[in-house]
C-alpha positions as a Markdown table, in Angstrom:
| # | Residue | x | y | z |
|---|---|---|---|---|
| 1 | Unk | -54.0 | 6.7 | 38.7 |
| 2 | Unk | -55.2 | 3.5 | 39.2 |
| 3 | Unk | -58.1 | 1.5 | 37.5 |
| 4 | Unk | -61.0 | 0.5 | 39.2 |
| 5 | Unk | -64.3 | -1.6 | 38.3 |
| 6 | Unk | -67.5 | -1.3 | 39.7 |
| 7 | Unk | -70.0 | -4.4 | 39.4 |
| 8 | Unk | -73.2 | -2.7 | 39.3 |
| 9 | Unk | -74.8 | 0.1 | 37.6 |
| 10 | Unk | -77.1 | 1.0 | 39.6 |
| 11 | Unk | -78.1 | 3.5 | 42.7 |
| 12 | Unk | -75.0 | 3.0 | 44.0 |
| 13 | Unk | -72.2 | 1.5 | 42.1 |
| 14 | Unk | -73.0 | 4.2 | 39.6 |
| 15 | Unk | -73.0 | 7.1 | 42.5 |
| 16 | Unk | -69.6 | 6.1 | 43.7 |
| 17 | Unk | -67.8 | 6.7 | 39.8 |
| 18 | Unk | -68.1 | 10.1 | 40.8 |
| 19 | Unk | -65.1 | 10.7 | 43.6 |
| 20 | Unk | -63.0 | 7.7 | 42.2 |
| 21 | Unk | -63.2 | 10.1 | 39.6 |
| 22 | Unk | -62.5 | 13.5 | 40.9 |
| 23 | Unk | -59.7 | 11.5 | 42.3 |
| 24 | Unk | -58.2 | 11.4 | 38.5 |
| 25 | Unk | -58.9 | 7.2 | 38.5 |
| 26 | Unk | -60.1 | 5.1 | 35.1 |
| 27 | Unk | -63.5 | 4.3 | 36.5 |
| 28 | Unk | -65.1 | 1.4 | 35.0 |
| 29 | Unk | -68.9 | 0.7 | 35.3 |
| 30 | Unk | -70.0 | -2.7 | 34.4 |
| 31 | Unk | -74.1 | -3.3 | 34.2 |
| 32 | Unk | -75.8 | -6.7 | 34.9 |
| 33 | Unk | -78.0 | -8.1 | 32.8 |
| 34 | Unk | -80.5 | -5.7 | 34.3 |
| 35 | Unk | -78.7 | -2.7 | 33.9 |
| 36 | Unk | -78.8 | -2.9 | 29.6 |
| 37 | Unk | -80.9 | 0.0 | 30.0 |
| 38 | Unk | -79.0 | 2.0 | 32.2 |
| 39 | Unk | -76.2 | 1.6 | 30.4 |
| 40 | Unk | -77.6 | 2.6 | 26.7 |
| 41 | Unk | -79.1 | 6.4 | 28.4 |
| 42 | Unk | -75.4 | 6.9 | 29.9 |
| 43 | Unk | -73.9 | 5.8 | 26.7 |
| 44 | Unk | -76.4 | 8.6 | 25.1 |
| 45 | Unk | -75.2 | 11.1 | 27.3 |
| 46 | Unk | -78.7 | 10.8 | 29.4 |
| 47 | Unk | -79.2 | 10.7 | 32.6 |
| 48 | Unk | -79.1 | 8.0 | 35.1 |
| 49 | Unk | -82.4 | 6.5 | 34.9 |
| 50 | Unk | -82.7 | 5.9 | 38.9 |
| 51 | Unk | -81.1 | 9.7 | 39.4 |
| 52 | Unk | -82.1 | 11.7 | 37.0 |
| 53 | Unk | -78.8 | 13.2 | 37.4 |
| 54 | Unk | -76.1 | 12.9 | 34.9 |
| 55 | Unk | -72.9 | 10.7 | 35.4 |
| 56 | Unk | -69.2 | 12.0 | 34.9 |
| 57 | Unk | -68.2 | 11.8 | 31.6 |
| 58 | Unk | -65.4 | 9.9 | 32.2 |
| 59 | Unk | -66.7 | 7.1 | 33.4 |
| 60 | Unk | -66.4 | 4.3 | 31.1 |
| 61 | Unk | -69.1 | 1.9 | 30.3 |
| 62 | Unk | -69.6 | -2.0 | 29.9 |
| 63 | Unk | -72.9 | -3.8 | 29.2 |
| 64 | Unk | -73.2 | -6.8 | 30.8 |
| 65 | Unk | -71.4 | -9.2 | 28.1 |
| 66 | Unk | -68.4 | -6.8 | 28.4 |
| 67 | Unk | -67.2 | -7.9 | 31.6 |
| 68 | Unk | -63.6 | -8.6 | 30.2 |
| 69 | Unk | -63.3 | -5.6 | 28.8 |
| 70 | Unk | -63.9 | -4.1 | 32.3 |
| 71 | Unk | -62.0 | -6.2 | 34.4 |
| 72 | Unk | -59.2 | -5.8 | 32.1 |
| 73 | Unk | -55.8 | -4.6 | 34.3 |
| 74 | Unk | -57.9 | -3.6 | 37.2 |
| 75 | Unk | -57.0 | -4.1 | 40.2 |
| 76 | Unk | -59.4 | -2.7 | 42.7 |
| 77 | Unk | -63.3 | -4.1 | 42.6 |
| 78 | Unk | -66.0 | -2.5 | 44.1 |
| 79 | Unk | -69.2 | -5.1 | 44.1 |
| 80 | Unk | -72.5 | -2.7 | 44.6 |
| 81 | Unk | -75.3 | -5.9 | 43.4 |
| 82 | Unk | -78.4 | -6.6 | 45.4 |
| 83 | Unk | -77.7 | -9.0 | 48.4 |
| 84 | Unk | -79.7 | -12.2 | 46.7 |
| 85 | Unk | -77.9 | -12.0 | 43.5 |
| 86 | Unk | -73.9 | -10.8 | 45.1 |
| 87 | Unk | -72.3 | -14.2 | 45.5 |
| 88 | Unk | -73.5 | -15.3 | 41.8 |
| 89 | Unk | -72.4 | -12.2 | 39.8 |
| 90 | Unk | -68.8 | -12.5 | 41.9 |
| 91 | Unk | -68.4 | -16.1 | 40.4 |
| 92 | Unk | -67.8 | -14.4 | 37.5 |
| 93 | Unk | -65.7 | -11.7 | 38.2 |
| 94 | Unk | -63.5 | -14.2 | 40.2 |
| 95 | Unk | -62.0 | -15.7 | 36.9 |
| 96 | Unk | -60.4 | -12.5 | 36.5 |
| 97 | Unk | -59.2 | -11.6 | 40.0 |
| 98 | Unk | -55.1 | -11.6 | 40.5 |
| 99 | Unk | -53.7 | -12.2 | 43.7 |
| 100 | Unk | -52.8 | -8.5 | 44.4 |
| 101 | Unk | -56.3 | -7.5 | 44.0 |
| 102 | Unk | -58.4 | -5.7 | 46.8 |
| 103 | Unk | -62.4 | -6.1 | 46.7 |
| 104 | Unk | -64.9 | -3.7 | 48.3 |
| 105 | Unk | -68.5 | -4.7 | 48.5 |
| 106 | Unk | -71.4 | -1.9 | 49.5 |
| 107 | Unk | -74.1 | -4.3 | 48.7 |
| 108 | Unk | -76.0 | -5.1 | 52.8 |
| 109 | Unk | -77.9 | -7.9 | 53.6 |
| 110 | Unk | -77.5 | -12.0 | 54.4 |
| 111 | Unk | -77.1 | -15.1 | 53.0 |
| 112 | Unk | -76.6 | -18.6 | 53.3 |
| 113 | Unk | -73.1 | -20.6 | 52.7 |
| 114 | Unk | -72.5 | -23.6 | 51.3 |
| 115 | Unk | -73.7 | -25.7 | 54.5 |
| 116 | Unk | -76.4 | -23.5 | 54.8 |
| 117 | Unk | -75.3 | -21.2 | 57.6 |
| 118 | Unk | -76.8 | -17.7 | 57.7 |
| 119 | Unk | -73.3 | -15.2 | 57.3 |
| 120 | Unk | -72.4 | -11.9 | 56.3 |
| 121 | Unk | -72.2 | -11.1 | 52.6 |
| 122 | Unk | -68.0 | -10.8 | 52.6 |
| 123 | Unk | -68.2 | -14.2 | 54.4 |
| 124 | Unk | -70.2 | -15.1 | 50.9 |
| 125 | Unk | -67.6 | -13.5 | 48.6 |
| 126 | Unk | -64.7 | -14.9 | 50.3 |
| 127 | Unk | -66.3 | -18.5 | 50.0 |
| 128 | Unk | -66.4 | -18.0 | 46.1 |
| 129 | Unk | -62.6 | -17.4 | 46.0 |
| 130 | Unk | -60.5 | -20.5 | 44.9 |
| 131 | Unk | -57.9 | -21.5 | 47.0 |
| 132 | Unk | -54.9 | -19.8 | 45.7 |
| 133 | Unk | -57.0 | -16.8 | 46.0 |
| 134 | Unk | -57.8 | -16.4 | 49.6 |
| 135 | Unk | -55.6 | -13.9 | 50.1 |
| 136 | Unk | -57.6 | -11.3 | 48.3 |
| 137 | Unk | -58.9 | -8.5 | 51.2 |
| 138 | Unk | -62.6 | -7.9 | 51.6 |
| 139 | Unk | -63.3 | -4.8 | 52.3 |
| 140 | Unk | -67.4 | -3.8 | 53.5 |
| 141 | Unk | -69.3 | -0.3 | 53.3 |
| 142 | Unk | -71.1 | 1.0 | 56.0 |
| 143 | Unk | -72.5 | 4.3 | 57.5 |
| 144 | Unk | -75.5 | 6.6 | 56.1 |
| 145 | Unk | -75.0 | 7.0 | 52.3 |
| 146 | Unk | -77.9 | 7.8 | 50.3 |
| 147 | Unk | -76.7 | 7.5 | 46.6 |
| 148 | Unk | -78.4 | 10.0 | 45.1 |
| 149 | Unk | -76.7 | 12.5 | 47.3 |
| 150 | Unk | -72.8 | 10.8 | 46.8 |
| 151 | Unk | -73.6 | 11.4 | 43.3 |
| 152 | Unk | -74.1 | 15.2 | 43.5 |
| 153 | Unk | -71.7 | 15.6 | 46.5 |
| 154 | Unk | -73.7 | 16.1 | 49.4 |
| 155 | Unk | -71.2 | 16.1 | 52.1 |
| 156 | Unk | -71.1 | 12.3 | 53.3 |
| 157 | Unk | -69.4 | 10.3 | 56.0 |
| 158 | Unk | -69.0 | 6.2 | 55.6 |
| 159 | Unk | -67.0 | 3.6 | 57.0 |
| 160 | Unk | -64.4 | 1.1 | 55.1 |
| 161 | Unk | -64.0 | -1.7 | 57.5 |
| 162 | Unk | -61.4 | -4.6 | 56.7 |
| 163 | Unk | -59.4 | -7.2 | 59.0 |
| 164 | Unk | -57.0 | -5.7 | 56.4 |
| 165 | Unk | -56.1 | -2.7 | 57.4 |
| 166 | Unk | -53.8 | -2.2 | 54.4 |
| 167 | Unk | -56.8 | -2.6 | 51.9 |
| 168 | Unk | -59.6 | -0.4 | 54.1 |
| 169 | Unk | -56.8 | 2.2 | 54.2 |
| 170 | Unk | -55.9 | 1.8 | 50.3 |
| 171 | Unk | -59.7 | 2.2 | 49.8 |
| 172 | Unk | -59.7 | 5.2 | 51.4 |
| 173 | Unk | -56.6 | 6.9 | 49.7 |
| 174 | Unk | -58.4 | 5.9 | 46.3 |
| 175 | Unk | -61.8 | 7.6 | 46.7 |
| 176 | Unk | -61.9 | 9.9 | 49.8 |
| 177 | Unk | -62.3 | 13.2 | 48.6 |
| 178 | Unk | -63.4 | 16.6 | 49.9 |
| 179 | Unk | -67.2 | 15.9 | 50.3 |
| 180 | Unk | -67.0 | 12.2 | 50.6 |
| 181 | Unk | -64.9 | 11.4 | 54.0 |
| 182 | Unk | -64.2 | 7.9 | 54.9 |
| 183 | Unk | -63.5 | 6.3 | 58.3 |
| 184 | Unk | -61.5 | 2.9 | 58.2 |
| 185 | Unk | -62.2 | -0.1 | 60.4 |
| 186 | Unk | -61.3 | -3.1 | 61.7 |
| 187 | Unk | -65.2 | -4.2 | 62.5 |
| 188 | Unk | -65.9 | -6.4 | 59.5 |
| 189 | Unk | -68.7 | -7.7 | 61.2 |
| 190 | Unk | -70.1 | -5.3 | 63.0 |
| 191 | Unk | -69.9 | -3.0 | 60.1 |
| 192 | Unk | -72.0 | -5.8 | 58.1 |
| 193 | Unk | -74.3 | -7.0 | 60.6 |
| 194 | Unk | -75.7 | -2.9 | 61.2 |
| 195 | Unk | -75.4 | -2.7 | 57.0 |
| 196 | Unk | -78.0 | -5.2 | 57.2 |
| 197 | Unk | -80.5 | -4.9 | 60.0 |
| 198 | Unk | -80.7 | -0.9 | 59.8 |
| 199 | Unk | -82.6 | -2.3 | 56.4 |
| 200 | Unk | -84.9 | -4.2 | 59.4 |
| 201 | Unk | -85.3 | -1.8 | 61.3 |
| 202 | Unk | -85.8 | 1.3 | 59.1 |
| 203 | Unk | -89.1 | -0.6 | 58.7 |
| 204 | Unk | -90.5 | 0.0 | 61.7 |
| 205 | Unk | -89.9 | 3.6 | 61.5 |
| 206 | Unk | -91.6 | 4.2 | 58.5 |
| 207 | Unk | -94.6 | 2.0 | 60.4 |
| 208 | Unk | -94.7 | 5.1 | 62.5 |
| 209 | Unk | -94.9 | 7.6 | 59.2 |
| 210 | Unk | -97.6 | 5.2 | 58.3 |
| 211 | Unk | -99.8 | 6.2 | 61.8 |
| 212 | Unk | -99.8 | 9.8 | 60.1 |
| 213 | Unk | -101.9 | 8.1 | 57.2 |
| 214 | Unk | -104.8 | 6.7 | 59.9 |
| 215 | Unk | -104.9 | 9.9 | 62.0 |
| 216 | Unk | -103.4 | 12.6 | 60.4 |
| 217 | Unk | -101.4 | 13.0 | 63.8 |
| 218 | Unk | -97.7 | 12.9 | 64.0 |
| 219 | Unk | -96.2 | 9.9 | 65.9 |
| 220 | Unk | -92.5 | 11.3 | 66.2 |
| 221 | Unk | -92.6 | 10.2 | 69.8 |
| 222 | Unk | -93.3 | 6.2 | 68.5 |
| 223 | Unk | -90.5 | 6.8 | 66.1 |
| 224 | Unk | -87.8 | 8.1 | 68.3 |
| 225 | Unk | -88.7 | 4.9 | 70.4 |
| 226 | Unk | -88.7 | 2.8 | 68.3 |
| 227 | Unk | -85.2 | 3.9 | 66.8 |
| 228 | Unk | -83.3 | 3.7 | 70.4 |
| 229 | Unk | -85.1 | 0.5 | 70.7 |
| 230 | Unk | -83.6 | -0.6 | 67.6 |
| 231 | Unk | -79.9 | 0.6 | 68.3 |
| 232 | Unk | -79.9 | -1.8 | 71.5 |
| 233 | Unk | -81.4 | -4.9 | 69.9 |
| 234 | Unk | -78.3 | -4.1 | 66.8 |
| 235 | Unk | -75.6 | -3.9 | 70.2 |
| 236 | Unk | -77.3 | -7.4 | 71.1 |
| 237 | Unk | -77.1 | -8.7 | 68.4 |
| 238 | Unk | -73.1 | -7.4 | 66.3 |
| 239 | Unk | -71.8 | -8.2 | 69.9 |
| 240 | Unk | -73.7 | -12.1 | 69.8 |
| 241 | Unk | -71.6 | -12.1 | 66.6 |
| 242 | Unk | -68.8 | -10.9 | 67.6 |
| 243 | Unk | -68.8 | -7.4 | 66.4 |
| 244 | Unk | -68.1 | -4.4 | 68.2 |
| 245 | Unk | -70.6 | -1.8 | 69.8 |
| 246 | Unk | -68.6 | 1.2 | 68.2 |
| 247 | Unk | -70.1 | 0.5 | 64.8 |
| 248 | Unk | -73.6 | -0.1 | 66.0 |
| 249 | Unk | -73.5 | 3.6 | 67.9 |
| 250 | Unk | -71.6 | 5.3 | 65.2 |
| 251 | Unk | -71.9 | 5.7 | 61.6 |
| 252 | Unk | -72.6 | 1.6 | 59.9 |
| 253 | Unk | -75.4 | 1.5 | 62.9 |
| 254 | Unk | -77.5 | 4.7 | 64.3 |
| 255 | Unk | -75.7 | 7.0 | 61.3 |
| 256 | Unk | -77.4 | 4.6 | 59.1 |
| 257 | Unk | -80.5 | 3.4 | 60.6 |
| 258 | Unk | -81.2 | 7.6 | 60.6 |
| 259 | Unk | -80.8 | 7.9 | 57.4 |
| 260 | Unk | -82.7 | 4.9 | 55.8 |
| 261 | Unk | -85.6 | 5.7 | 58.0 |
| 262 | Unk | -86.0 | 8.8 | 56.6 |
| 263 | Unk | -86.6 | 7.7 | 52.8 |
| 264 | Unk | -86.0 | 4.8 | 50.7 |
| 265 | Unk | -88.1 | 1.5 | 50.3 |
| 266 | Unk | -87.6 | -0.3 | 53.4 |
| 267 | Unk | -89.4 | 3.0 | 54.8 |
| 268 | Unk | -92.7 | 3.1 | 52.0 |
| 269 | Unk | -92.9 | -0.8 | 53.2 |
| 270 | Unk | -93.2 | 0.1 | 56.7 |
| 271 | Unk | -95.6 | 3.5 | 55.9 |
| 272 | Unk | -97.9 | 1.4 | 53.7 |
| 273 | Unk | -98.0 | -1.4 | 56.6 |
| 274 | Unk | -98.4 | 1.2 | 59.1 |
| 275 | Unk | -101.7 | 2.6 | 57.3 |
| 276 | Unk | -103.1 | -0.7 | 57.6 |
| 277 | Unk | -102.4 | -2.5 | 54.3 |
| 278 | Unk | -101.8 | -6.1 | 55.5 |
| 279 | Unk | -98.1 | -6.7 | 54.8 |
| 280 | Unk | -98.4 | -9.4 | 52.1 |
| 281 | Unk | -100.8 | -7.1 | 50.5 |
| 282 | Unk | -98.1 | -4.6 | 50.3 |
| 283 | Unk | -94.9 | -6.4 | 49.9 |
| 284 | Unk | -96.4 | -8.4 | 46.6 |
| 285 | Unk | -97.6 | -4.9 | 45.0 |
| 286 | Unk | -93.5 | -3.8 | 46.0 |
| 287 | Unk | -93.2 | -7.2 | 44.0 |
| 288 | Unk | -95.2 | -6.7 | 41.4 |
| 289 | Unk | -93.6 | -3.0 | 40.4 |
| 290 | Unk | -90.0 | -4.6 | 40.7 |
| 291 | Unk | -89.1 | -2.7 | 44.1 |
| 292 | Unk | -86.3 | -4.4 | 46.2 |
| 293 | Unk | -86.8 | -4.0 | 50.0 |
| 294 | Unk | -83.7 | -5.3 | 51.0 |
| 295 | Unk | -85.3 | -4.9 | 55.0 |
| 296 | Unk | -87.6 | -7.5 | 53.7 |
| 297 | Unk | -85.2 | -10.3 | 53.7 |
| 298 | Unk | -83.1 | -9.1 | 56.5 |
| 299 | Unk | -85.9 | -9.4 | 58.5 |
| 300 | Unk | -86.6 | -13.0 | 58.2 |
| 301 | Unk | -82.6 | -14.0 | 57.9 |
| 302 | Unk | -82.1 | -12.0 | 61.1 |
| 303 | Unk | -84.7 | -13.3 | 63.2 |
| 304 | Unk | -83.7 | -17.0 | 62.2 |
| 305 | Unk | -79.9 | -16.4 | 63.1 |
| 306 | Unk | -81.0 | -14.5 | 66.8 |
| 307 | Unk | -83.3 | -18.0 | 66.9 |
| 308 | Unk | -79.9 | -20.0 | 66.1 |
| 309 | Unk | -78.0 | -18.0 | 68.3 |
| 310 | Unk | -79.9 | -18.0 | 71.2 |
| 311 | Unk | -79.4 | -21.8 | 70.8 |
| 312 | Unk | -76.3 | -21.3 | 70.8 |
| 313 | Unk | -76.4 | -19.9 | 74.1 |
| 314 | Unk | -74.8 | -16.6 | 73.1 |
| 315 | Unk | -78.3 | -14.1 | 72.8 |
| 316 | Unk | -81.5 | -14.4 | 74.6 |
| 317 | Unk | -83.8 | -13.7 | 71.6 |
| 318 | Unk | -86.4 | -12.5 | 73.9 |
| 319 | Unk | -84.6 | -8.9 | 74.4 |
| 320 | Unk | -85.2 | -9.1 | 70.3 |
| 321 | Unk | -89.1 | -8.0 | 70.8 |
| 322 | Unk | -89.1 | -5.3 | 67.8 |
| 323 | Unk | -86.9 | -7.6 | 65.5 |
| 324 | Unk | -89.5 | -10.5 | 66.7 |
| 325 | Unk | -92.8 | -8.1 | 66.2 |
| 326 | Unk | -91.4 | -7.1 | 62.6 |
| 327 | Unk | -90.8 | -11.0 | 61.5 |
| 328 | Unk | -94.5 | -11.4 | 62.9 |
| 329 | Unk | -96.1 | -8.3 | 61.3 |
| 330 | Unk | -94.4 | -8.9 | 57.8 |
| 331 | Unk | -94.6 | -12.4 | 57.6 |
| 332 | Unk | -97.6 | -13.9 | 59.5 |
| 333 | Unk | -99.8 | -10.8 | 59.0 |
| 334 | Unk | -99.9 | -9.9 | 62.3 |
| 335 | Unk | -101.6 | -6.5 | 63.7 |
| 336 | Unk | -99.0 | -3.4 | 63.4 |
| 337 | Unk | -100.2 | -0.9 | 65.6 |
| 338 | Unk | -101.1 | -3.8 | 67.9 |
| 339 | Unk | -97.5 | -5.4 | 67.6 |
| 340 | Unk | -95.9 | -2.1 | 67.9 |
| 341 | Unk | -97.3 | -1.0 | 71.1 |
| 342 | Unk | -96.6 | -3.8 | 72.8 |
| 343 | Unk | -93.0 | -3.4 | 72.0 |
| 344 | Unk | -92.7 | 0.3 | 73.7 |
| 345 | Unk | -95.3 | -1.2 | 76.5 |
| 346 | Unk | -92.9 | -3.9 | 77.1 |
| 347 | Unk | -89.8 | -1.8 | 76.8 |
| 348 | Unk | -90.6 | -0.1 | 79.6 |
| 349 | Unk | -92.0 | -2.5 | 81.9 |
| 350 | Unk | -89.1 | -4.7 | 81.3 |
């Protein structure tokens, strides 16, 4: 048995307690300062708030000024926080990392580095490590995973990718299971770069559930485009950065993009866009209700690091048109069925 703390109680950090423990681990769930809530209907035997589904009862439970408590003798770390708030919550767990411990992160998205470059979130949390911890493994989660569904053990396939292979593969011994299979990896980046832009991209395919809104037609046909159009402008752009084209074609990239364009909120921003509400309309009322569209962000850091790479010499940006369209729809108001079009129109007239 091993103990194991997972930053994070919501959707997900709180859906993956449940096979670390049917794997008969001490599973410690630590909240944020917006999880108090959370926290106090677990600790009431409720269910999870974002669920409606009960936890495990074993899980044990921290509030947010009980982080010592949590951390204490535990080894493995899995960080599941939002991507804008990941590398500030880690500065804290840091002070009570050892050198033999192993961190996971499931959190997907960008952010910038000390000198301001755009990089991959376990670029971010390896930056927060001090010196004499740089040894520490990072370890990121990709494929399609919808919480919700890890939490009542819906059969699920993910990947654990690590330049470690040691740690990926000590991840997987801790909370594979029968229902939730995981693949290990050596794509790092790969695995993060389709973590994040399947967020993009899922957009545009709930654009085309949004066509249904305006003509009470299906538009499967623009969807199914516009998800193989996607899938190549991910291969462009892991391979710009060095990733491999294994994880954009297999779970972390098409698994995933599948997946989150079927539900979540990166699909209802694209749907409400694609009925016609003008995208700053729709992404301040998403605002407004406290909705986090991690595709939101990830579009505008993605189309600035293609920009940077093409630079750079290692991407033409112009085989980006859907990532471009999408950075022009979402933040210069730009037409969406117009925008859209042009993309398929293009794609095959290229």
């Amino acid at each position: 048995m091993e103990k194991i703390t997972i930053i994070g109680a919501g959707a997900m950090g709180s859906a993956l307690t449940t096979p670390l423990i049917e794997n008969g681990h001490e599973v410690r769930l630590w909240g944020t300062e917006l999880d108090g809530h959370i926290i106090d209907e677990l600790r009431k035997g409720n269910d999870h708030p974002k669920h409606k589904y009960p936890l495990l009862k074993e899980a044990k439970l921290f509030k947010v000024d009980e982080l010592e408590q949590a951390m204490e003798e535990s080894k493995y770390v899995i960080m599941a926080i939002t991507s804008d708030a990941l590398g500030k919550i880690f500065e804290r767990v840091v002070s009570y990392l050892t050198k033999d411990s192993v961190v996971a992160t499931v959190s997907k998205g960008f952010d910038f580095d000390k000198e301001g470059n755009i990089v991959i979130l376990p670029e971010i949390l390896k930056e927060k490590l001090p010196k004499d911890l740089k040894s520490i493994p990072i370890v990121a989660v990709g494929g399609p995973c919808k919480a919700n569904e890890v939490l009542y053990r819906s059969p699920t396939c993910v990947v654990y990718a690590s330049e470690d292979a040691t740690a990926a593969d000590k991840f997987k011994e801790l909370i594979a299971t029968d229902v939730y299979n995981v693949k290990t990896d050596s794509d790092i980046i790969g695995t993060e770069i389709c973590a994040a832009m399947k967020n993009a991209y899922a957009v545009s395919l709930g654009m085309a559930e949004g066509y249904k809104g305006i003509k009470g037609l299906t538009h499967n046909n623009t969807k199914s485009a516009l998800f193989t159009i996607a899938t190549e402008e991910m291969d462009l752009f892991v391979t710009a950065m060095g990733g491999s084209p294994r994880s954009v074609y297999g779970l972390p990239g098409s698994g995933d993009l599948e997946v989150t364009g079927e539900a979540g909120r990166n699909r209802i921003l694209g749907e409400v866009v694609g009925e016609g509400t003008k995208a700053s309309a729709a992404i301040q009322r998403m605002q407004d209700e406290d909705i986090t569209v991690e595709g939101y962000p990830a579009i505008k850091f993605g189309y600035n690091l293609v920009k940077k790479l093409d630079e750079q010499g290692k991407i033409d940006a112009g085989k980006l048109p859907l990532l471009t369209a999408l950075y022009e729809i979402l933040y210069q108001d730009a037409h969406c069925y117009e925008k859209i079009q042009k993309v398929l129109n293009d794609y095959c007239n290229s």
